[in-house]
Backbone as JSON, one array per atom type, in Angstrom:
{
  "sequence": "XXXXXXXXXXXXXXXXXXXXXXXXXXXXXXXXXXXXXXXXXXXXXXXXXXXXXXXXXXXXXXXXXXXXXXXXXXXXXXXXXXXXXXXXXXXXXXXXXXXXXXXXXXXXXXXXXXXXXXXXXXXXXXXXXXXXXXXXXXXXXXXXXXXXXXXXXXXXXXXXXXXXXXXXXXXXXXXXXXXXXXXXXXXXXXXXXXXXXXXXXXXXXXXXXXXXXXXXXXXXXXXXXXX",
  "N": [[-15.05, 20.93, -18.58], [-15.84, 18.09, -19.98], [-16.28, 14.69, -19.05], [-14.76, 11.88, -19.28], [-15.94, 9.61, -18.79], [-18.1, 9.03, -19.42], [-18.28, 8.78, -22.25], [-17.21, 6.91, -22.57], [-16.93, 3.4, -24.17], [-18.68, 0.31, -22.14], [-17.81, -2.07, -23.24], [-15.22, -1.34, -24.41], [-13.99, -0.34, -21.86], [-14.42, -2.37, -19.56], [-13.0, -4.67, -21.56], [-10.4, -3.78, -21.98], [-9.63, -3.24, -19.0], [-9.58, -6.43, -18.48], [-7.3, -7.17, -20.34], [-4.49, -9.04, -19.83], [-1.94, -7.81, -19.39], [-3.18, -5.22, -18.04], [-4.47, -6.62, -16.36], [-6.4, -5.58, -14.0], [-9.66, -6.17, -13.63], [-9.5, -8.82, -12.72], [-8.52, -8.56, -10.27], [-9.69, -6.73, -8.88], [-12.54, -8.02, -8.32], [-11.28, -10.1, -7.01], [-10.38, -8.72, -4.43], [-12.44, -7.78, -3.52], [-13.95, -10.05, -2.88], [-12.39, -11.27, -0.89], [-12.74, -9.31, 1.09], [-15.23, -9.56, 1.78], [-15.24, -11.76, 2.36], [-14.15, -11.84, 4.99], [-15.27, -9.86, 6.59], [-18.03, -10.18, 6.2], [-20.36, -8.69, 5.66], [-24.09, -7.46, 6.13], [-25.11, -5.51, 3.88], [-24.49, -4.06, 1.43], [-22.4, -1.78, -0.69], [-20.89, -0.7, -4.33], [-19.19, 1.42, -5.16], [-18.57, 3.13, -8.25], [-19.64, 1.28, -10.13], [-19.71, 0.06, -13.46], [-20.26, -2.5, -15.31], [-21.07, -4.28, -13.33], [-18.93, -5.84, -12.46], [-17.72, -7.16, -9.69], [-20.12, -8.19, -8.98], [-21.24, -10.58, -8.87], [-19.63, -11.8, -6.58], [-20.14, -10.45, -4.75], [-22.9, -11.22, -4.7], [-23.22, -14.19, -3.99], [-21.95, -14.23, -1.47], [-24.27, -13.71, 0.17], [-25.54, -11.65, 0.43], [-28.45, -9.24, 1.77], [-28.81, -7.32, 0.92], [-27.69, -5.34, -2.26], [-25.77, -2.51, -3.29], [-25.67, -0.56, -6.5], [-23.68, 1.89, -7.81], [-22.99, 3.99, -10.7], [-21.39, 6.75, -12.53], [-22.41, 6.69, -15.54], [-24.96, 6.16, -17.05], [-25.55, 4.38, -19.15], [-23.71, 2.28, -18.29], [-25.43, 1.31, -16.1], [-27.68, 0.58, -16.77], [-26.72, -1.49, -18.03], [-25.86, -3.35, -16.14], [-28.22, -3.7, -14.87], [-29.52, -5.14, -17.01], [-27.48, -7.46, -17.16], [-28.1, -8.64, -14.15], [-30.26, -8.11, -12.62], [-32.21, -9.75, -12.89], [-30.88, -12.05, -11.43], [-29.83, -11.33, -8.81], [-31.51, -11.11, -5.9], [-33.57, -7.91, -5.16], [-31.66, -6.08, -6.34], [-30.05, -2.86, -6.37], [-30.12, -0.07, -8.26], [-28.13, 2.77, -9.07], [-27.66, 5.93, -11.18], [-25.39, 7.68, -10.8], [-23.13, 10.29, -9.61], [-20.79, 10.32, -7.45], [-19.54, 12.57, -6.29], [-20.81, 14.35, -6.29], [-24.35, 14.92, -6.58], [-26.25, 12.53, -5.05], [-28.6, 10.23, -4.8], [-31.03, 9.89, -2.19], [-30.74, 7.36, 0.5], [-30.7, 4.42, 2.11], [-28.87, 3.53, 4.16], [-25.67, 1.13, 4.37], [-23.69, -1.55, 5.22], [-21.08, -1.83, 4.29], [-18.89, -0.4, 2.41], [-17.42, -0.4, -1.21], [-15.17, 1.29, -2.87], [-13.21, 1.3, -5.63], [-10.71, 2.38, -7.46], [-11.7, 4.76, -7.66], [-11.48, 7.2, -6.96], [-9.35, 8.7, -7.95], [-10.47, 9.98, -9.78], [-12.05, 11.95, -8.88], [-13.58, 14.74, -6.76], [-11.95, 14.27, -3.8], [-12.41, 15.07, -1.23], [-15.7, 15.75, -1.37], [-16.32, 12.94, -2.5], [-16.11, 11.65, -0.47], [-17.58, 12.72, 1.92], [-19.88, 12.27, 0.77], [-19.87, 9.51, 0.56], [-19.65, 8.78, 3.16], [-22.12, 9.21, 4.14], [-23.53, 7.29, 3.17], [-22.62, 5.22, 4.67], [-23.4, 3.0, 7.45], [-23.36, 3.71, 11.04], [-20.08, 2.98, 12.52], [-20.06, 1.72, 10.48], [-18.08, -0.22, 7.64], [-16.0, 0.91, 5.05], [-13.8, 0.17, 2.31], [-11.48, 0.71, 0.32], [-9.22, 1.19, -2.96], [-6.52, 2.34, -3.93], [-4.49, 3.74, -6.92], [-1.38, 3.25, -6.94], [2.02, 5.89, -7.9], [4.07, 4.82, -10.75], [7.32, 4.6, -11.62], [8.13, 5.51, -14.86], [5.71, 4.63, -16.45], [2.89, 4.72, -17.89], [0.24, 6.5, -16.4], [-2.59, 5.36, -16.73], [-3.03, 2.52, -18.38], [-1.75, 1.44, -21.84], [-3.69, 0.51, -23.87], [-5.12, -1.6, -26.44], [-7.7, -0.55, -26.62], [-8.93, 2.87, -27.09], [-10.02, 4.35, -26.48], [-9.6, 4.71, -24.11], [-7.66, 6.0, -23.13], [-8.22, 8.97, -23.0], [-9.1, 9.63, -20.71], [-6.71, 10.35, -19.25], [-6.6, 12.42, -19.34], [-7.99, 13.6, -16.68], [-7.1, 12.14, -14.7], [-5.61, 11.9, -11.82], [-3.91, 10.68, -9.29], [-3.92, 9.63, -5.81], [-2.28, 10.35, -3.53], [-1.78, 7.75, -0.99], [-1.62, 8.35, 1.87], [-2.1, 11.21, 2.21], [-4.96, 11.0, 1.6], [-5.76, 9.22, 3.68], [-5.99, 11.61, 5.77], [-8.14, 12.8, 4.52], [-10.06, 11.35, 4.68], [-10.42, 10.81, 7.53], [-11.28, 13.3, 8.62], [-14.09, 13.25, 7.86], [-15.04, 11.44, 9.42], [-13.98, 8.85, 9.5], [-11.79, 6.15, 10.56], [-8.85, 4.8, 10.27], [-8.41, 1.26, 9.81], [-6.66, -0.98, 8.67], [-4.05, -1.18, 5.94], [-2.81, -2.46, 3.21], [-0.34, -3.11, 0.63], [-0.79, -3.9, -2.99], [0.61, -5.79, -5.62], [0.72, -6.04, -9.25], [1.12, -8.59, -11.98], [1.96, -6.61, -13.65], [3.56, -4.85, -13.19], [2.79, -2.61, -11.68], [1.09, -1.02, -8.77], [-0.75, -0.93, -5.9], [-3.12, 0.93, -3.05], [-4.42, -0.5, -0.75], [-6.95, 0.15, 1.86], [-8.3, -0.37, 4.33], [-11.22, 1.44, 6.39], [-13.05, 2.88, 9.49], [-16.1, 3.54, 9.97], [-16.7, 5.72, 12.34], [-17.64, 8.38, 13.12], [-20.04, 10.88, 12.32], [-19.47, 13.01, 11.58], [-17.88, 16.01, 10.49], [-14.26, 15.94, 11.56], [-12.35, 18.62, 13.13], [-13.77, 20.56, 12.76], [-14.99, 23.65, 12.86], [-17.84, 24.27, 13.38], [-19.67, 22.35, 14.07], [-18.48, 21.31, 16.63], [-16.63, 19.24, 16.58], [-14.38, 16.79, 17.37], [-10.98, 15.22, 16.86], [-8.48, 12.75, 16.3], [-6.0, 11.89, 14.41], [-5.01, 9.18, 12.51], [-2.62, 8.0, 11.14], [-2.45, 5.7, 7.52]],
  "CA": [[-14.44, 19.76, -19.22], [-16.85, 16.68, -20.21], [-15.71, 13.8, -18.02], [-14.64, 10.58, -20.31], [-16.54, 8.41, -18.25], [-19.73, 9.22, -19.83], [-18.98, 8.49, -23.53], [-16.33, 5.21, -22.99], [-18.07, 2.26, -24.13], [-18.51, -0.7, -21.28], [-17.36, -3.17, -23.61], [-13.73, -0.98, -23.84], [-13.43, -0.08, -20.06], [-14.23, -4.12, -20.03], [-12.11, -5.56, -22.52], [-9.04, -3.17, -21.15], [-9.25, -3.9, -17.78], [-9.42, -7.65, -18.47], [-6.4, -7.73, -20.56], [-3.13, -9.85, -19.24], [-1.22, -6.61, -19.48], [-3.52, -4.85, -17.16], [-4.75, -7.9, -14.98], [-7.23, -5.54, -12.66], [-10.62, -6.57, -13.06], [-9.99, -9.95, -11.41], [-7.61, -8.21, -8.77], [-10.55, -5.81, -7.91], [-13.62, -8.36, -7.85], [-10.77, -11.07, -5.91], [-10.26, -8.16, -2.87], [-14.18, -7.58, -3.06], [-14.61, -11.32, -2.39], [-11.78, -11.38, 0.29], [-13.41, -8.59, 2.14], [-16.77, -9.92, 1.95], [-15.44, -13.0, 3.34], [-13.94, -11.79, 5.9], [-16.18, -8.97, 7.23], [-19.6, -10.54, 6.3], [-21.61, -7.59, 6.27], [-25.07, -8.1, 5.19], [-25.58, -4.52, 3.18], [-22.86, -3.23, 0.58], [-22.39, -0.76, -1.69], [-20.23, -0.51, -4.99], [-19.07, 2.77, -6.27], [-18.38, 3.01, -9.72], [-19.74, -0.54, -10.22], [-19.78, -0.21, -13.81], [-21.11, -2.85, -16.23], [-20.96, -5.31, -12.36], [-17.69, -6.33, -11.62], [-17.79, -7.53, -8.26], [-21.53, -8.61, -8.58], [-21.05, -11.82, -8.29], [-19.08, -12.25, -5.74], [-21.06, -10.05, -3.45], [-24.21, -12.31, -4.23], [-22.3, -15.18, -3.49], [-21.74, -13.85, 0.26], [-25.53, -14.09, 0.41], [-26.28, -10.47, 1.4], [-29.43, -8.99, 2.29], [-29.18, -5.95, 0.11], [-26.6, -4.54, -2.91], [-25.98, -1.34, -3.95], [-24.53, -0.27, -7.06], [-23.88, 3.19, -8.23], [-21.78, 4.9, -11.37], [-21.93, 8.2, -13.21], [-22.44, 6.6, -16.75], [-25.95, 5.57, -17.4], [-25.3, 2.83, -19.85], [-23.12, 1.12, -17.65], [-25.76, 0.65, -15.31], [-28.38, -0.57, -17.72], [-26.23, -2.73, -19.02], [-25.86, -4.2, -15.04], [-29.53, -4.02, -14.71], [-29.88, -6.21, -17.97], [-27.13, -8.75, -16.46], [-27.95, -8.91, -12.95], [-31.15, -7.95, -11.81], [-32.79, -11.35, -12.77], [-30.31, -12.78, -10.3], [-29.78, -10.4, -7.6], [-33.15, -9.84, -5.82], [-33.2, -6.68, -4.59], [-30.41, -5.02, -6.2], [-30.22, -1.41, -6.15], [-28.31, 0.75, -9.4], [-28.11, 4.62, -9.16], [-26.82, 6.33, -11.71], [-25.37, 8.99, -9.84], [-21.47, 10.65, -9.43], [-20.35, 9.76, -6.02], [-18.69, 13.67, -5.68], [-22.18, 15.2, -6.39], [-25.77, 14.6, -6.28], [-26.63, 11.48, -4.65], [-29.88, 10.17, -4.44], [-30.94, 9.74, -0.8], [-30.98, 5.48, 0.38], [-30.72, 3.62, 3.28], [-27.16, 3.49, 4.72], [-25.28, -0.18, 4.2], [-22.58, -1.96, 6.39], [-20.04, -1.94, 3.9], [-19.0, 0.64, 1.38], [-16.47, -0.63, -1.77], [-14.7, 2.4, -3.5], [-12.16, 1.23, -5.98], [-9.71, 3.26, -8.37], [-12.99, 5.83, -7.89], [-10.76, 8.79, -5.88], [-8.72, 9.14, -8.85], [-11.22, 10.98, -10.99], [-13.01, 12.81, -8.59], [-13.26, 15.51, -5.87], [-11.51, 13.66, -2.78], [-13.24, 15.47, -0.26], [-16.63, 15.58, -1.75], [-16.93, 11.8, -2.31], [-15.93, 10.89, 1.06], [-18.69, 13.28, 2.21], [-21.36, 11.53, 0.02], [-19.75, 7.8, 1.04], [-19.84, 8.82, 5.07], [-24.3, 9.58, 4.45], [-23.85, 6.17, 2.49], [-22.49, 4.25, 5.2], [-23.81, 3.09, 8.39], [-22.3, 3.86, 12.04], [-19.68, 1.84, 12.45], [-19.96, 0.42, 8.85], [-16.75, -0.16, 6.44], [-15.6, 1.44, 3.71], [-12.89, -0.08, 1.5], [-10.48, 2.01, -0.8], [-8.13, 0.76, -3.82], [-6.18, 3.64, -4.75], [-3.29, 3.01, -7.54], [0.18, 3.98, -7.15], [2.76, 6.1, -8.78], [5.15, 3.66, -11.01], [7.85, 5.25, -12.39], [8.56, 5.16, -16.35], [4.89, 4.12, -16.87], [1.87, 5.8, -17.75], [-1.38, 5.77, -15.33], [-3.57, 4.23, -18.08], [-2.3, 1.53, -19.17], [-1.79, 1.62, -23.21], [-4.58, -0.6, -24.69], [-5.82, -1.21, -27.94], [-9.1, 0.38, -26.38], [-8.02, 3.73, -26.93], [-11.4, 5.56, -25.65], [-9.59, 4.64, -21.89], [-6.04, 7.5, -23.4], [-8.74, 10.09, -22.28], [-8.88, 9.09, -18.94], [-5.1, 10.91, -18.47], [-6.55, 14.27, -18.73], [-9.05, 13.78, -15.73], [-6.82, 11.14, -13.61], [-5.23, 12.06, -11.02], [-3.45, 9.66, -8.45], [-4.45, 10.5, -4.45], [-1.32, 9.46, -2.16], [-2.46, 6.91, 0.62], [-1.54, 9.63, 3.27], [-3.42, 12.12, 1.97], [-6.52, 10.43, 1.22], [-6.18, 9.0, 5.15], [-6.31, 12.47, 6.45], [-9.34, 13.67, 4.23], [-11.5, 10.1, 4.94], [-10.53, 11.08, 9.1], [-12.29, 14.45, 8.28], [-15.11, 13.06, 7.68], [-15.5, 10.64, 10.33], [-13.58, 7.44, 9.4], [-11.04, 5.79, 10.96], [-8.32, 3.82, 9.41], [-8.34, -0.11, 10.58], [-5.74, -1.61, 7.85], [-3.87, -1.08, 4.49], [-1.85, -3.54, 2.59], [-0.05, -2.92, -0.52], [-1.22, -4.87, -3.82], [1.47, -5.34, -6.64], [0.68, -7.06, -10.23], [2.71, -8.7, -12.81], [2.24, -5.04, -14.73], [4.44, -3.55, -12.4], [1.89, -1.56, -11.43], [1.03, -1.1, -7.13], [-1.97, -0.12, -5.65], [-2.73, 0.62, -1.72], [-5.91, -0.86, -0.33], [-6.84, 0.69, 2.96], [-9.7, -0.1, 5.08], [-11.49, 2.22, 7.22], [-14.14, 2.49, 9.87], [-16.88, 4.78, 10.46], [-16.93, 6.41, 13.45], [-18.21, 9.96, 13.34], [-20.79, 11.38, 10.61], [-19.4, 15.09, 11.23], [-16.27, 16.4, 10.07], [-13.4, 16.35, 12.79], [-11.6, 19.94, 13.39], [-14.92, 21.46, 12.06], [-15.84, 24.1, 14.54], [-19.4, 24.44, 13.42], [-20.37, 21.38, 14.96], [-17.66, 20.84, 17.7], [-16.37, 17.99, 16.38], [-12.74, 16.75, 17.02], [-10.36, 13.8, 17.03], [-7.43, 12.31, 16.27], [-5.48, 11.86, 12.95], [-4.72, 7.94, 12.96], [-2.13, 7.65, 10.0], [-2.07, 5.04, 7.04]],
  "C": [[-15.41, 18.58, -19.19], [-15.84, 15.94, -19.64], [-16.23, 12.44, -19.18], [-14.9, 9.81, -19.85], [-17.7, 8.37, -18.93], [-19.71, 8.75, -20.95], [-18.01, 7.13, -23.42], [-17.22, 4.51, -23.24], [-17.61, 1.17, -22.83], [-17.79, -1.66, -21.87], [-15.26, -2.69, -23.81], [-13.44, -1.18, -22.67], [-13.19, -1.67, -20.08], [-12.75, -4.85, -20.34], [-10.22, -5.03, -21.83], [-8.62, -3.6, -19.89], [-9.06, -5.99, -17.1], [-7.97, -8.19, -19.4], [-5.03, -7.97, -19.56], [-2.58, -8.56, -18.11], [-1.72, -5.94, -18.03], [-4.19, -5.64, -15.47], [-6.01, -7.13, -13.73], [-9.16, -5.35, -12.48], [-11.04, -7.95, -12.34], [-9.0, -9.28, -10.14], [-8.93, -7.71, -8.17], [-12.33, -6.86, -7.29], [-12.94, -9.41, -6.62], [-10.59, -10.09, -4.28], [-11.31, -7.8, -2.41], [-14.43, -9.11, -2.3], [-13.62, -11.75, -0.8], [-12.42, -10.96, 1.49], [-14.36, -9.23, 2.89], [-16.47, -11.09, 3.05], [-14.92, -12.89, 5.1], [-14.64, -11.18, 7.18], [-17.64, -9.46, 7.45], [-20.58, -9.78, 6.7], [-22.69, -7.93, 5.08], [-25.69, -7.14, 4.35], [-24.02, -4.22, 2.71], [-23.34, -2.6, -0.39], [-21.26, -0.39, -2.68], [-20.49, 0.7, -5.48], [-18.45, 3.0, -7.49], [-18.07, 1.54, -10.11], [-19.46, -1.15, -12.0], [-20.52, -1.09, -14.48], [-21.1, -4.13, -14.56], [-20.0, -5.89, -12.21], [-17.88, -6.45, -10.09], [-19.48, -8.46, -8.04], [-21.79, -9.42, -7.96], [-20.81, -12.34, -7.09], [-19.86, -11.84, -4.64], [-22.66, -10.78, -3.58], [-23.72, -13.47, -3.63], [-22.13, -15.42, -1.69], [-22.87, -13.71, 0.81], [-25.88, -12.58, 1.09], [-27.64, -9.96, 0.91], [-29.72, -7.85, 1.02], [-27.62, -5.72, -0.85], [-26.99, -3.94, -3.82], [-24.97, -0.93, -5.33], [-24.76, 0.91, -8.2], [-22.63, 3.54, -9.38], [-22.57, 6.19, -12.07], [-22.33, 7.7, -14.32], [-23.74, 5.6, -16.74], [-25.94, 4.31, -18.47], [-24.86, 1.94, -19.26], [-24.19, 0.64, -16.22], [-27.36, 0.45, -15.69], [-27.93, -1.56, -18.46], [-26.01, -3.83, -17.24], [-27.29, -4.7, -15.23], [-29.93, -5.47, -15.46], [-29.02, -7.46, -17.44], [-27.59, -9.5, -15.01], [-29.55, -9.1, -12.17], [-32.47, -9.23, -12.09], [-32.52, -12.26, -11.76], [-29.86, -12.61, -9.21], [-31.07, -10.49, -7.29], [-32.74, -8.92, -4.59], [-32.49, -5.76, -4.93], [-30.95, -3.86, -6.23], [-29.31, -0.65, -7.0], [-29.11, 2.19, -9.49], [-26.96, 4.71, -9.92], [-26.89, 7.86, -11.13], [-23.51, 9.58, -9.67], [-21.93, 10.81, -8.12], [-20.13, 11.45, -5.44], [-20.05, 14.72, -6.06], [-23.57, 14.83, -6.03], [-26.17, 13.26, -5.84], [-27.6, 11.12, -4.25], [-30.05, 9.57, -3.14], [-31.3, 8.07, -0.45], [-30.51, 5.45, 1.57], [-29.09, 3.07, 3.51], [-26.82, 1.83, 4.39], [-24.19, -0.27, 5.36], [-21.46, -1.69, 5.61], [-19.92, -1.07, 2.62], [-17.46, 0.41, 0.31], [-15.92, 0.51, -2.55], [-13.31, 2.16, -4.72], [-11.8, 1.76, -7.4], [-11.17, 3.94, -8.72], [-11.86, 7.41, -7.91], [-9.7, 9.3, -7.01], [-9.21, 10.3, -9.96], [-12.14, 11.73, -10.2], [-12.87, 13.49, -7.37], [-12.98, 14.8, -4.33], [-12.91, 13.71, -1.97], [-15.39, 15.08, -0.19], [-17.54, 14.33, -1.54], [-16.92, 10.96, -1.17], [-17.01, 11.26, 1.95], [-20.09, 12.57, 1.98], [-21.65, 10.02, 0.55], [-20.14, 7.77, 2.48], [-21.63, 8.96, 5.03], [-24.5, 8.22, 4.27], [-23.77, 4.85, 3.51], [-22.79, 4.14, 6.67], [-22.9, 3.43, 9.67], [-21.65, 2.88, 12.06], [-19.32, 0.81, 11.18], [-18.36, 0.79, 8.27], [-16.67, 0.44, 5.27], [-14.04, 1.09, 3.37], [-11.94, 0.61, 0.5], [-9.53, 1.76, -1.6], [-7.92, 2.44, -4.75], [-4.46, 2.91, -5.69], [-2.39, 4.44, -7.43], [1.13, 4.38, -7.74], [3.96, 4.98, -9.17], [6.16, 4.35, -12.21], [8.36, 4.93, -14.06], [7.0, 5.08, -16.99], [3.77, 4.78, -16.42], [0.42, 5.62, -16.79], [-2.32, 5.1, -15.73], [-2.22, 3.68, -18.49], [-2.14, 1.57, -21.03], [-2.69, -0.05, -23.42], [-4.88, -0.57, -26.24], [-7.39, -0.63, -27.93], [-8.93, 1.53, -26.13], [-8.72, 4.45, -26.75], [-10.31, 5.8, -24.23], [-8.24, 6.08, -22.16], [-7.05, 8.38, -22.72], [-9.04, 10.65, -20.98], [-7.72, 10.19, -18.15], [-5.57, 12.09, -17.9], [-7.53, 14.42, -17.63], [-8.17, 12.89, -14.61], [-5.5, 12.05, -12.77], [-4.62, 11.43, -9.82], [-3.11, 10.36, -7.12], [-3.43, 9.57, -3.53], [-1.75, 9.04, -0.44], [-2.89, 8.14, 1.73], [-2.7, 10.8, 3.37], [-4.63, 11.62, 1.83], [-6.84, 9.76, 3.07], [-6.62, 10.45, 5.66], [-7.66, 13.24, 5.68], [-10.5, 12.34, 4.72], [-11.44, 10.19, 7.01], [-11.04, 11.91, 8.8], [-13.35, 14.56, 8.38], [-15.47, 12.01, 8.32], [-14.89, 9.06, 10.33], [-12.15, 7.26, 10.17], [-10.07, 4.31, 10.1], [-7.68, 2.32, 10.38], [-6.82, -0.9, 9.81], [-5.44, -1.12, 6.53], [-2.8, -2.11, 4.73], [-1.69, -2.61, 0.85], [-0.28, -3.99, -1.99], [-0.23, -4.62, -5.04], [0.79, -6.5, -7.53], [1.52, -7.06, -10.89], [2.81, -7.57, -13.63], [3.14, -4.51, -14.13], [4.05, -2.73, -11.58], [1.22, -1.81, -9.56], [-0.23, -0.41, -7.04], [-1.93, -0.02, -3.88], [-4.45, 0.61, -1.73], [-6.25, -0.14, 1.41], [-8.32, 0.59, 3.33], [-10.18, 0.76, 6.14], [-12.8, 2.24, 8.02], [-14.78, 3.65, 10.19], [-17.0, 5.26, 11.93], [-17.59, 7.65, 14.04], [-18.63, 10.41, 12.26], [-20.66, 12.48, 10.89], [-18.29, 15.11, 11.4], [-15.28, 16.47, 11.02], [-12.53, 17.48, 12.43], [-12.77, 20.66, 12.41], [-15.85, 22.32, 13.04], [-17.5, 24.77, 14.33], [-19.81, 23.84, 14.27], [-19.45, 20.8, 16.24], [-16.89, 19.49, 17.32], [-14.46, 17.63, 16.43], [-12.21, 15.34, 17.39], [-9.54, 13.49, 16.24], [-7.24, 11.88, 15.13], [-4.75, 10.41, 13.31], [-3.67, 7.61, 11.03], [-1.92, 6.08, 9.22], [-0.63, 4.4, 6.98]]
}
């Protein structure tokens, strides 16, 4: 199945996620800038950064280094062309999070949002745990089932309808017990509602262990800390 991330245009994904209706590209760069402010780590990493949503804000917080990775090569020449005049340093891999990842220097803080929906749970949590340092953060906006109403939103950008047949929606719970798996530990979630109706659950987590727990290759074990 070709994956409809590759041929959307940026200026749809864009234009969609900025209308009223849908409201969540300032929800997602406002809980990037919360974080930032609160945590103040001086390395981060956006996963499916897109055309830079969040960019800003994470220059803003004055860090040292940012990373920003999606599967769709346009969208991250089209960052390059906005950003990398005013970032120094940034860093854009075009790369899928649940596969091949080019090898880089771990960060403190790792942002993941409405990623886990389109792609192999397990996999990308695997790829994010190499990505992030001991101890470092990783962030997680996963959206929630809302009954009557479809998971894409209905836009007049009607590339994003294709989206349905690849999306998938990963319940909090479950997604805690595959990101403990792989070494994280869950510190906080809060629930995020907009005027769409529409809920999401944010859930922060901390690194603790870069080998799988109940994985008897490597001995590794420990405790299931529920969302």
């Amino acid at each position: 199945m070709n994956n409809p991330w590759l041929t959307i245009p940026l200026s749809d994904y864009e234009g969609h996620m900025a209308l009223p209706e849908v409201g969540q590209a300032e929800m997602l760069a406002g809980e990037l800038k919360t974080l930032l402010s609160i945590h103040s780590p001086r390395s981060v990493a956006l996963i499916g950064c897109a055309g830079g949503n969040g960019f800003v804000q994470a220059a803003e917080a004055r860090l040292t280094r940012l990373v920003g990775i999606d599967i769709n090569e346009s969208y991250i020449e089209d960052s390059r062309r906005r950003y990398a005049d005013i970032i120094p340093g940034l860093e854009l891999h075009c790369a899928d999070i649940a596969g091949d990842v080019p090898k880089m220097e771990a960060v403190d803080f790792v942002y993941a949002a409405l990623i886990f929906e389109y792609v192999d749970v397990t996999a990308a949590l695997r790829n994010i745990a190499m990505l992030c340092r001991p101890n470092g953060l990783l962030a997680v906006l996963l959206q929630l089932p809302k009954q009557g109403a479809e998971a894409v939103t209905p836009s007049p950008f009607t590339s994003l309808k294709e989206l349905g047949s690849i999306m998938r929606l990963v319940p909090p719970g479950k997604f805690n017990e595959s990101a403990v798996h792989q070494g994280f530990s869950c510190m906080a979630q809060k629930t995020i509602s907009l005027q769409s109706g529409k809920q999401f659950s944010l859930q922060l987590f901390r690194l603790i262990s870069t080998r799988p727990q109940g994985d008897e290759t490597n001995g590794a074990a420990g405790k299931h800390e529920a969302a």
